[in-house]
LUMFITI-435027 format. One line per field, with one value per residue (C-alpha): residue in three letters; x, y, z; residue number from 1. Coordinates in Angstrom, 1 decimal, m for minus. Example, Ala and Ser with C-alpha at 12.3 -4.5 7.8 and 13.67 -1.06 7.14 Angstrom:
REM LUMFITI-435027
aa <- ala, ser
east <- 12.3, 13.7
north <- m4.5, m1.1
up <- 7.8, 7.1
i <- 1, 2
//
This chain:
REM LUMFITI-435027
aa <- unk, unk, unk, unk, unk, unk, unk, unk, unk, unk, unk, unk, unk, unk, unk, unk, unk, unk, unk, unk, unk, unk, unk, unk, unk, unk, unk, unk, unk, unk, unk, unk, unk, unk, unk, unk, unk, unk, unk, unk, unk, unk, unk, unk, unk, unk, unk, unk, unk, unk, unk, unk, unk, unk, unk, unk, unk, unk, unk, unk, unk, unk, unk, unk, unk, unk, unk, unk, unk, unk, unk, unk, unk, unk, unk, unk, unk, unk, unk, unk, unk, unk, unk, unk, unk, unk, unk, unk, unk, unk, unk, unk, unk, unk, unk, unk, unk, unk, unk, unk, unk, unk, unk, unk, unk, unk, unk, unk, unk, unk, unk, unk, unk, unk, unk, unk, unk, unk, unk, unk, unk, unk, unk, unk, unk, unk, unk, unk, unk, unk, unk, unk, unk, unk, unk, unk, unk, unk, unk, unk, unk, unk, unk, unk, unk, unk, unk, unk, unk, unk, unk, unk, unk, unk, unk, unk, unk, unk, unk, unk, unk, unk, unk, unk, unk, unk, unk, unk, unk, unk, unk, unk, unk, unk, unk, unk, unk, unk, unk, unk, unk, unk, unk, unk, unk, unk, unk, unk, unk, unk, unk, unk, unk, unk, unk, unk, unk, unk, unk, unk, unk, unk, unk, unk, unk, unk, unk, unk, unk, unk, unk, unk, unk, unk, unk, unk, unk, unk, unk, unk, unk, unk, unk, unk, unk, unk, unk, unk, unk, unk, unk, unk, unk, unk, unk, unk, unk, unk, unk, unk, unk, unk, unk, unk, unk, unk, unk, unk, unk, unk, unk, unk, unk, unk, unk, unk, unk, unk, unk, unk, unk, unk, unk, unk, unk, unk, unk, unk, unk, unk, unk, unk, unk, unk, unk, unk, unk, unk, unk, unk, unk, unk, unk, unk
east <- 0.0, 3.1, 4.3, 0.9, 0.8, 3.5, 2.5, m1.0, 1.0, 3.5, 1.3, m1.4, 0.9, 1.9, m1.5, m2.6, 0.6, m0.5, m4.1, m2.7, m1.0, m3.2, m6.3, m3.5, m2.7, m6.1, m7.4, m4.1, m4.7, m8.2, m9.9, m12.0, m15.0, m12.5, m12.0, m14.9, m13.1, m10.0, m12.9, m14.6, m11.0, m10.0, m13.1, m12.6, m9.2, m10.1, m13.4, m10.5, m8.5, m11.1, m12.6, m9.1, m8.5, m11.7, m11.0, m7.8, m9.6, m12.5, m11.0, m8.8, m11.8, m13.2, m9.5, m7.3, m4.9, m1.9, m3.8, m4.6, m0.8, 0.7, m1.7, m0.6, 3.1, 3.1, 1.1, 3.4, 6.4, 5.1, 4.1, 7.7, 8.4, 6.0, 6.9, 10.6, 10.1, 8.0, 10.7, 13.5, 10.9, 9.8, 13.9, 14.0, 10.7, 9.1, 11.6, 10.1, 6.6, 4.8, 6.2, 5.4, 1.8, 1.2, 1.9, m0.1, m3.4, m2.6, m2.4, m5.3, m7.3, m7.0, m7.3, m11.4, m13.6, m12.5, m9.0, m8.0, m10.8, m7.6, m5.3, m6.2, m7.6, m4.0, m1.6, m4.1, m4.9, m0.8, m0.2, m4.2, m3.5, 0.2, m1.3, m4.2, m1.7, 0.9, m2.0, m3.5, m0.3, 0.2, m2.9, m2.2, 0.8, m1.9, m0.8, 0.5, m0.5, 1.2, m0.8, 0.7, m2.5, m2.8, m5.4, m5.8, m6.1, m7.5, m4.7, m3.5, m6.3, m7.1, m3.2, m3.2, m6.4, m5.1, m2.0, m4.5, m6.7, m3.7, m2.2, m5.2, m4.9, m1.3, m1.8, m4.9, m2.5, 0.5, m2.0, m3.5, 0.5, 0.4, 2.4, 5.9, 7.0, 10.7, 9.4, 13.4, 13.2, 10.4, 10.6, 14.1, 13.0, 10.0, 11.7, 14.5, 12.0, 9.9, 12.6, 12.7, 9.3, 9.4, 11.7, 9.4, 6.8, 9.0, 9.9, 6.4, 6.1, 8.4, 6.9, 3.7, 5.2, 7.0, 3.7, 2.3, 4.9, 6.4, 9.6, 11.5, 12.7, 9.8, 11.1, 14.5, 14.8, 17.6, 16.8, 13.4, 13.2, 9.4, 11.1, 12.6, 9.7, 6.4, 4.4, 1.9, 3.7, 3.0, 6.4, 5.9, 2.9, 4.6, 7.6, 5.2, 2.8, 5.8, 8.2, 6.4, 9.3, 8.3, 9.7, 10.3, 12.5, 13.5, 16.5, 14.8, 12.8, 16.1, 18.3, 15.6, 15.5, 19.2, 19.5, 16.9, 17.2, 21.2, 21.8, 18.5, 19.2, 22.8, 21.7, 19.3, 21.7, 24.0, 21.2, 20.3, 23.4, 24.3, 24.2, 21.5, 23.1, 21.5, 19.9, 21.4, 19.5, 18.5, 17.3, 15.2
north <- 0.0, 2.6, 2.3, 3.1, 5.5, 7.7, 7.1, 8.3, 11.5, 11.7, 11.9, 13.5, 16.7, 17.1, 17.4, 19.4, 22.2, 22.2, 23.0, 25.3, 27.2, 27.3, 28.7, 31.0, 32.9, 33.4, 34.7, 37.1, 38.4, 38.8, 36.0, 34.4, 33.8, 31.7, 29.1, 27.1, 26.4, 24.9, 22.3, 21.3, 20.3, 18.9, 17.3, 15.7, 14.6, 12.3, 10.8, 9.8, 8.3, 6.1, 4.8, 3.5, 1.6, 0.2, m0.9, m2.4, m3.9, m5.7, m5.6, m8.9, m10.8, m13.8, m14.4, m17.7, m17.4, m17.3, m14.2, m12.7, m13.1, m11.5, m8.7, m8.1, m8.3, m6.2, m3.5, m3.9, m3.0, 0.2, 1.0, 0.5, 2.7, 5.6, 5.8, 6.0, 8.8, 11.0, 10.8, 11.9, 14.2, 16.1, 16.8, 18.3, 20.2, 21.2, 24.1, 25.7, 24.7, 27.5, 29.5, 26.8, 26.7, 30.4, 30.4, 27.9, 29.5, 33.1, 31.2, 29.5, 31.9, 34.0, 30.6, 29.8, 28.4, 25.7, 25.6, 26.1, 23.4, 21.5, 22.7, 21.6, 17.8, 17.4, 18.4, 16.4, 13.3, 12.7, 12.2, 10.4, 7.9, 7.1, 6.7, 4.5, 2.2, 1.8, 1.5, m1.4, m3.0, m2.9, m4.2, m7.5, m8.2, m8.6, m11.9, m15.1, m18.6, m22.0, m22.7, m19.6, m17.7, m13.9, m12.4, m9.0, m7.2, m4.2, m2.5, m0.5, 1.4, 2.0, 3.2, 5.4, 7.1, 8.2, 9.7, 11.6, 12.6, 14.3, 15.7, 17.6, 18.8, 19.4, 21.4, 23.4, 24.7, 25.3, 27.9, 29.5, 29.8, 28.2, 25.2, 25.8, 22.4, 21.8, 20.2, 19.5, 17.4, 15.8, 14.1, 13.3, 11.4, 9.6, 9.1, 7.5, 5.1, 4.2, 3.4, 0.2, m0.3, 0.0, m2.9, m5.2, m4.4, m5.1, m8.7, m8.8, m8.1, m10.7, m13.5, m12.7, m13.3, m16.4, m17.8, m16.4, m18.9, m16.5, m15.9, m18.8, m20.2, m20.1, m22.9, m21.8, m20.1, m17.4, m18.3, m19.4, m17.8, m18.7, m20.9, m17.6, m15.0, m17.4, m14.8, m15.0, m13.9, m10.0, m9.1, m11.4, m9.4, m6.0, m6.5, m8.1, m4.7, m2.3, m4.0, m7.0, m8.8, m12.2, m15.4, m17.5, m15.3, m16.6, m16.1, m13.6, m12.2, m11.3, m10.4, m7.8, m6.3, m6.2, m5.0, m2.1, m0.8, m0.7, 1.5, 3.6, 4.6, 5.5, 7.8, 9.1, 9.8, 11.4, 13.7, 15.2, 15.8, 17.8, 21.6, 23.9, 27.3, 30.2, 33.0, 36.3, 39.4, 40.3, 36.9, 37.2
up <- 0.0, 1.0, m2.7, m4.5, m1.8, m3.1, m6.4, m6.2, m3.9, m6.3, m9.5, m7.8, m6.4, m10.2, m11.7, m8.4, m8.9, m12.9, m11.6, m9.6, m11.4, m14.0, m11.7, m10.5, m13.3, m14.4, m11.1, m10.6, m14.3, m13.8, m16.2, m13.6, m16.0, m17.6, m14.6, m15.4, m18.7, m16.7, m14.1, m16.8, m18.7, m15.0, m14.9, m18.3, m17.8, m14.6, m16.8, m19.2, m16.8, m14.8, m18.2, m19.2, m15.9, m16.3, m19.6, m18.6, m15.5, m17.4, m20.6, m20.6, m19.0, m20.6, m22.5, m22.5, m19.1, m21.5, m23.0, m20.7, m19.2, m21.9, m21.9, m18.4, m18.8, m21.9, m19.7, m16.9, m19.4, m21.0, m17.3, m16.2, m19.4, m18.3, m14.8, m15.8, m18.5, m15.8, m13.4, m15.4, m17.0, m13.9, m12.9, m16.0, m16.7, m13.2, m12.8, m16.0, m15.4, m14.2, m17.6, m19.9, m18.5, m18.5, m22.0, m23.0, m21.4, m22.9, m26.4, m25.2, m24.0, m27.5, m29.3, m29.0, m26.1, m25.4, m25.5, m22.2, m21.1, m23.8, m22.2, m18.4, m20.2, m21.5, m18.3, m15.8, m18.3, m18.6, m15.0, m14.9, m17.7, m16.3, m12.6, m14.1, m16.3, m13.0, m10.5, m12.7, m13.2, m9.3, m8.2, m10.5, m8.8, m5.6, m4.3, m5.8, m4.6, m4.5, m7.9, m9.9, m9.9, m9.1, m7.1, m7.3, m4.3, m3.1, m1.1, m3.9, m4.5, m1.2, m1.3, m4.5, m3.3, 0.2, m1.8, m4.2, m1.4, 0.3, m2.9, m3.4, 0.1, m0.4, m3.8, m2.1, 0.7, m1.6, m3.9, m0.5, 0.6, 3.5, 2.8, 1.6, 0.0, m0.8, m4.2, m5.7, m2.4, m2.7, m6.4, m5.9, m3.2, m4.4, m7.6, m6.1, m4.5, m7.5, m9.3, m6.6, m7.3, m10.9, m10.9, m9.1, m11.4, m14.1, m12.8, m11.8, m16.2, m16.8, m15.1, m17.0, m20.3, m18.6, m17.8, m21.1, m22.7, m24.7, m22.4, m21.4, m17.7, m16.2, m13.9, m13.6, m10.0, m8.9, m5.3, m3.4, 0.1, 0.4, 3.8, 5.3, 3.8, 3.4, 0.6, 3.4, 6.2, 7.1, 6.0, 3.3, 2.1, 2.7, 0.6, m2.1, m2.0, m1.6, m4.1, m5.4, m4.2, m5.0, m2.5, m5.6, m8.1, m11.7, m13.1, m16.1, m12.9, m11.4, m14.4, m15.6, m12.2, m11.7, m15.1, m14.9, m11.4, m11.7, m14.1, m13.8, m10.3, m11.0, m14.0, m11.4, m8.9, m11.2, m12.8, m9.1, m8.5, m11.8, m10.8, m11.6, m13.1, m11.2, m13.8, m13.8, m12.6, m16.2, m17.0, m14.2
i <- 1, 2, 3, 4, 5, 6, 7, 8, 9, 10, 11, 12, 13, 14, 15, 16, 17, 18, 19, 20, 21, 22, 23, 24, 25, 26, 27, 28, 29, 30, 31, 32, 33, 34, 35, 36, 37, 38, 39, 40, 41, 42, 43, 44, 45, 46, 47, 48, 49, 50, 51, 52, 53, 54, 55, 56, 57, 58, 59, 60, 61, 62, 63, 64, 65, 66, 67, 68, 69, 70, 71, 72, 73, 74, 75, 76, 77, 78, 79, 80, 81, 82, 83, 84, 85, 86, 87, 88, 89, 90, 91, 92, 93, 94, 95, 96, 97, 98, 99, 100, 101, 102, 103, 104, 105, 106, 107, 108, 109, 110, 111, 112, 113, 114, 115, 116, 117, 118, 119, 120, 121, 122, 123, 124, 125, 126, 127, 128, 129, 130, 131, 132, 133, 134, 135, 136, 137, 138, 139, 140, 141, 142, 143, 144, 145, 146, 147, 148, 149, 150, 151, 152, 153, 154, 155, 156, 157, 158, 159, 160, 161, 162, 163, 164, 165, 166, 167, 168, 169, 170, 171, 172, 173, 174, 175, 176, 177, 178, 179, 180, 181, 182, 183, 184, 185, 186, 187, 188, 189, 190, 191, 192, 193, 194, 195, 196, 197, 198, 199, 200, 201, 202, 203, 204, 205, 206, 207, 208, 209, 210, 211, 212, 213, 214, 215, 216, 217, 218, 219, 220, 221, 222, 223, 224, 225, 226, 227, 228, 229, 230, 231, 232, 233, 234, 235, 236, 237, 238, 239, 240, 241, 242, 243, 244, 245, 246, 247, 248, 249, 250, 251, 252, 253, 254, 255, 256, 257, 258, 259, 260, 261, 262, 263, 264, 265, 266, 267, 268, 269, 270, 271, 272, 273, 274, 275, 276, 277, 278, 279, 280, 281, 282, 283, 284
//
């Protein structure tokens, strides 16, 4: 629950600071009849986002197992590929933000009547769809039995609605001002730690296709610690929800997490610690 915690926090204080900023600028520059342009793209954005985890939730139904695995494990990939892009994007972009976004309402605002409602669908749906695609890809992982089979549980959501429920909050205080959020702080933080969980959902990805048949070794274990961590075991169900650490780890399992974590996190730590010039008085 603690991982799609952060990630419904994490994802949810982005689309709450573009909100924010958004509703900011308008009300400072006096375009308050345009704000119900922004909720209604807002609203838009999160229909968007709950109709594609439903579709990815009832979608595979009624498929062959070894469909509906490889379904799964391909969706657990491209989530893996989402989640990594946004962190290295939000380093990157979320100094410049509040610039970008500005621009983009006064073009929008000139532009017709809708277009800011456009505007405020595209900045929120992002972060919705990416939240919706890692959420659903988390909440397969669930819990494995002895037979192989997955049951989906409903921690995660319970998790990843906590973290938007206090994103919101978070985002609410930050525009009334009375919340001052080191946010460099904060996403180096939480991105540090999802790119541990990004790797178990990664494995978690690779053992689908195993299963699915189209990746081999299904049988051939790294280690089995299920003696030491039984899966049902409280700490045996933590380190499955936080990391879907799995007892029984193939070989693939292992290499692909070895493989992506590794590197990932070292390009991670050596991008926070790149310094930021300062702009000069004019520039300011």
């Amino acid at each position: 629950m603690l991982a799609n915690f952060l990630i419904g926090l994490r994802e949810g204080l982005e689309a709450a600071l573009v909100v924010s900023i958004l509703v900011a600028y308008l009300v400072k520059s006096g375009r308050r009849e345009l704000l119900p342009r922004i909720w209604a793209g807002v609203g838009l954005a999160v229909g968007v986002a709950l109709a594609f985890g439903a579709a990815l939730t009832f979608g595979p139904r009624g498929l062959t197992f070894e469909a509906q695995e490889a379904i799964g494990g391909t969706l657990s990939l491209v989530a893996v590929a989402f989640v990594t892009w946004m962190i290295f994007w939000m380093l990157t972009a979320a100094r410049g933000l509040g610039a970008e976004l500005r621009g983009q309402v006064d073009r929008a605002a000139d532009a017709g009547r809708w277009s800011l409602a456009l505007v405020a669908m595209l900045a929120v749906g992002r972060e919705g769809l990416e939240t919706a695609l890692f959420l659903w890809a988390a909440t397969q992982a669930g819990t494995r039995d002895a037979a192989g089979s997955v049951t989906p549980t409903w921690e995660p959501l319970v998790g990843a609605l906590l973290g938007i429920l206090v994103a919101v909050l978070l985002g609410h205080l930050i525009y009334r001002g009375a919340v001052r959020l080191n946010l460099t702080a904060f996403f180096t933080w939480t991105g540090a730690f999802l790119i541990v969980v990004a790797g178990g959902v990664l494995a978690y990805g690779i053992h689908d296709l195993q299963e699915a048949g189209i990746l081999p070794g299904l049988h051939s274990l790294a280690f089995d610690v299920s003696d030491v961590i039984p899966p049902s075991s409280w700490y045996g169900t933590l380190l499955k929800g936080v990391f879907n650490f799995s007892p029984a780890t193939t070989r693939l399992e292992a290499l692909a997490w070895v493989v992506y974590v590794v590197p990932v996190g070292l390009l991670f730590l050596f991008r926070t610690r790149i310094p930021t010039s300062r702009p000069t008085p004019a520039a300011s």
